[in-house]
N, C-alpha and C positions, 0 to 999 in steps of 0.2 A: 503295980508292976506291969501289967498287961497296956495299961495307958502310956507306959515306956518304952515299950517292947515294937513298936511302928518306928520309933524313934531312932531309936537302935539300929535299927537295922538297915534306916537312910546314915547314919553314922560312918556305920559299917560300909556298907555301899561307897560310901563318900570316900572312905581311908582305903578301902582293901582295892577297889578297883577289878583289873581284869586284866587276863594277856591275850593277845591276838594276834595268830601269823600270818604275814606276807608271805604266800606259796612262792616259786622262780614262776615265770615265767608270766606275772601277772605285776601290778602297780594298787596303790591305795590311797586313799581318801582317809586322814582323821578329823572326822565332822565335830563337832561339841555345840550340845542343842542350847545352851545356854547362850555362848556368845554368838555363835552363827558362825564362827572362824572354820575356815577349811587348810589342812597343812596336807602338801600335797607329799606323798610317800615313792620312790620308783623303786627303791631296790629291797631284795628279799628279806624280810627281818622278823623280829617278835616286835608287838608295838604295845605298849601300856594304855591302856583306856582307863581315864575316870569316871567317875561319874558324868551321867547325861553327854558322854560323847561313844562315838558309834565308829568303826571301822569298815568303810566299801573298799571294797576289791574286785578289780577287773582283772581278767584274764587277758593276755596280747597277744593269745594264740588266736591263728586265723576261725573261723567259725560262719559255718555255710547255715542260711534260712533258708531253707526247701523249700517250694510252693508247687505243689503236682497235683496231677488226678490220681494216681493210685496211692489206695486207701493203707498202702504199708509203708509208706516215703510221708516225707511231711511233718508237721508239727500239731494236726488235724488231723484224727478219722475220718475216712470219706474223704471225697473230694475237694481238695484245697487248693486247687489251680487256680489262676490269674486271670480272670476275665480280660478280653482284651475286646476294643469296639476297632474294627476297621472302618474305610475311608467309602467303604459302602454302606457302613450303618450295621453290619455283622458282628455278633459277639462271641468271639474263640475263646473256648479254656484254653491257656499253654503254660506248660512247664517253665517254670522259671528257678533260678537258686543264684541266692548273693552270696560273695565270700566277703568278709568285712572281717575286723579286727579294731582293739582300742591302743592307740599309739600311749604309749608312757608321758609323752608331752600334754595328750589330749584327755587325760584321765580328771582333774579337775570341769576340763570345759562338757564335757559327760557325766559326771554326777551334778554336776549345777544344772543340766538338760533331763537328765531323767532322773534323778534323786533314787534312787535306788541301783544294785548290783547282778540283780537277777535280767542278765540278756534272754530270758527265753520270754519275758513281759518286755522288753525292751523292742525285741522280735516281734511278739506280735500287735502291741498297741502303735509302733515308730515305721519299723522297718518292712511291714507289710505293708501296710497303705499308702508310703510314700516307694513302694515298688508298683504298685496300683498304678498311681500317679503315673511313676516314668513312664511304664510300659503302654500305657494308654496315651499316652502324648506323642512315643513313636507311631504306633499302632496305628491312630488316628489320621497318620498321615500316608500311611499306606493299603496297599488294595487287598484283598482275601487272598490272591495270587502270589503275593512278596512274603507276606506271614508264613504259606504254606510249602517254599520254597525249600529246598534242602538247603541251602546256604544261610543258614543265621547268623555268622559270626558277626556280618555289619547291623545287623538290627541290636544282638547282643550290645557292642561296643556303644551305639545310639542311645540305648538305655542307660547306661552305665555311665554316659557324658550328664544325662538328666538326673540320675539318681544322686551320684558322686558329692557334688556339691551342696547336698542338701544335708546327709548324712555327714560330710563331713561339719558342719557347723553347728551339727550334734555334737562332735567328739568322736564321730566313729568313719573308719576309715576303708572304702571299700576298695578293696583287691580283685576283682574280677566279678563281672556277673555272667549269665550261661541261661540262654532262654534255648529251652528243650522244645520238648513233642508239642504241635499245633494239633488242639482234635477241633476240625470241623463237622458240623451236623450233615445229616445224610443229603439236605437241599444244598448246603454247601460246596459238601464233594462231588455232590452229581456238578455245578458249574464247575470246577477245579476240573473234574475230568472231560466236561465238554471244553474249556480250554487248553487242556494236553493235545484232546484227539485234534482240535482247531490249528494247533500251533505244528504237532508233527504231518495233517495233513497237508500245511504253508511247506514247510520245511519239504515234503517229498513232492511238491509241486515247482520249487525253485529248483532240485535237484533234477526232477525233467525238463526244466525249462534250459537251463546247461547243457544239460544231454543233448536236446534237439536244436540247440546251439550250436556244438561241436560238430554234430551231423550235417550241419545244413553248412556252414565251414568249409568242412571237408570235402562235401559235395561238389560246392562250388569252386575250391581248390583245383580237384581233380578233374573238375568241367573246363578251366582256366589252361592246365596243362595237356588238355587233348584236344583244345582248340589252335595253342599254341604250334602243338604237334601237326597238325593237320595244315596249317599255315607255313611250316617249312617245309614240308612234303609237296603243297604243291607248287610252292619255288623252287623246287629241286626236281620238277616233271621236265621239263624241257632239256635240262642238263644231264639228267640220264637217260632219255631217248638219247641226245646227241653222243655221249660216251657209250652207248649202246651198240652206236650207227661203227663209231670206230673202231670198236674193236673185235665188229664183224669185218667191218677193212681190213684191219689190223690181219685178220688169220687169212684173206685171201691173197693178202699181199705174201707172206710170208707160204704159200701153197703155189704161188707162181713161178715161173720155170725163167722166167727173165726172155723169153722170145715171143714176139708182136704175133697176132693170129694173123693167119692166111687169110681170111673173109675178115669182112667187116667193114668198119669206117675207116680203116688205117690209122685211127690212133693210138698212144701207148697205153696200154691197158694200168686203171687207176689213177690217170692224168690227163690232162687237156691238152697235152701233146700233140702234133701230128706227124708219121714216121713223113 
């Protein structure tokens, strides 16, 4: 009986089988170790398993791999950021996090790639190293100064054109990636901050260079206009002595009494007359 009792229970095994659900919002794989056949599953159900066949299920909700330095973020204690080599040979931790998901269509081409269901092994043997990858291949081609810039979105997007297509031909499908905090080392920041003070003292040296621009401008402007000045003023000397002359005439003529002097030359007074 004991020598039949193994027997039995592959039997058993063999007839009784198993039930297994498809949750919403995920897709399934019914594998059977026997033939190797894969029947691909999309919508939510109960599934019957036989003998020697097995049931993976991916989730098609989105799902972020965090890679940071703080030891309470992450999928790692301690430090789990992204080494990054810049285009000077420097090596930055930086925050990095993919958002990815497994499309319903792409659920066969993802267990044929990873043969298993568990994304947080898929996370860290797949989708961290080939984030290694992208990041280091942008990274590579840029200075300590671009890294450490507040503007990441275009590095982000850069990574995310490298990564995309590698991932995808896994089966999994990335929805945005998000490169976070640059920490550089204290030799680092000391260059990072001697190229701020370098760049705002350009910056407040082109702003006096304008200033003594508009100065010298204006200078000349207003030297331009009181040369100007000074050039009809004395075209206009000789024309007002002469209207000057007149209309000192002008009032003696108008104080005269209209009769000739008794002395004199005998001519009419204010004319070349002669009485």
């Amino acid at each position: 009986m004991k020598k039949l009792l193994p027997l039995i229970l592959v039997l058993g095994a063999t007839q009784w089988g198993c039930m297994k659900q498809i949750p919403p919002a995920s897709v399934g794989v019914r594998f059977n170790a026997r033939t190797g056949l894969s029947e691909h599953l999309v919508k939510p159900q109960v599934v019957w398993l036989g003998f020697a066949e097995r049931l993976i299920v991916y989730p098609t909700s989105i799902r972020n791999a965090t890679y940071t330095k703080n030891s309470s973020e992450g999928e790692r204690q301690g430090d789990d950021s992204i080494k990054a080599s810049t285009s000077e040979g420097s090596i930055l931790p930086v925050d990095i996090t993919v958002s990815y998901h497994v499309e319903a269509a792409d659920v066969l081409k993802a267990f044929q790639n990873f043969g298993t269901e568990d994304l947080e092994q898929v996370q860290r043997e797949f989708i961290r190293w080939t984030t290694i990858y992208g990041l280091n291949v942008v990274a590579g081609q840029k200075s300590i100064f671009d890294l450490t810039s507040k503007d990441r979105a275009a590095l982000s997007s850069q990574v995310k054109d490298v990564i995309k297509p590698i991932l995808g031909d896994w089966g999994l499908t990335v929805d945005d990636i998000y490169v976070g905090e640059v920490y550089p080392n204290q030799q680092v920041r000391a260059k990072v901050d001697e190229r701020i003070a370098n760049v705002n003292a350009l910056e407040l040296a082109k702003v006096s260079l304008e200033r003594a621009k508009i100065d010298a401008e204006t200078t000349l402007t207003n030297a331009k206009k009181q040369a100007e000045l000074n050039r009809l003023l004395a075209l206009q000397g000789d024309k007002v002595i002469e209207l000057k002359r007149l209309e000192v005439l002008k009032k003696a003529i108008e104080k005269w009494n209209g009769k000739s002097p008794i002395i004199g030359s005998g001519t009419i007074p204010f004319t070349n007359l002669s009485l």
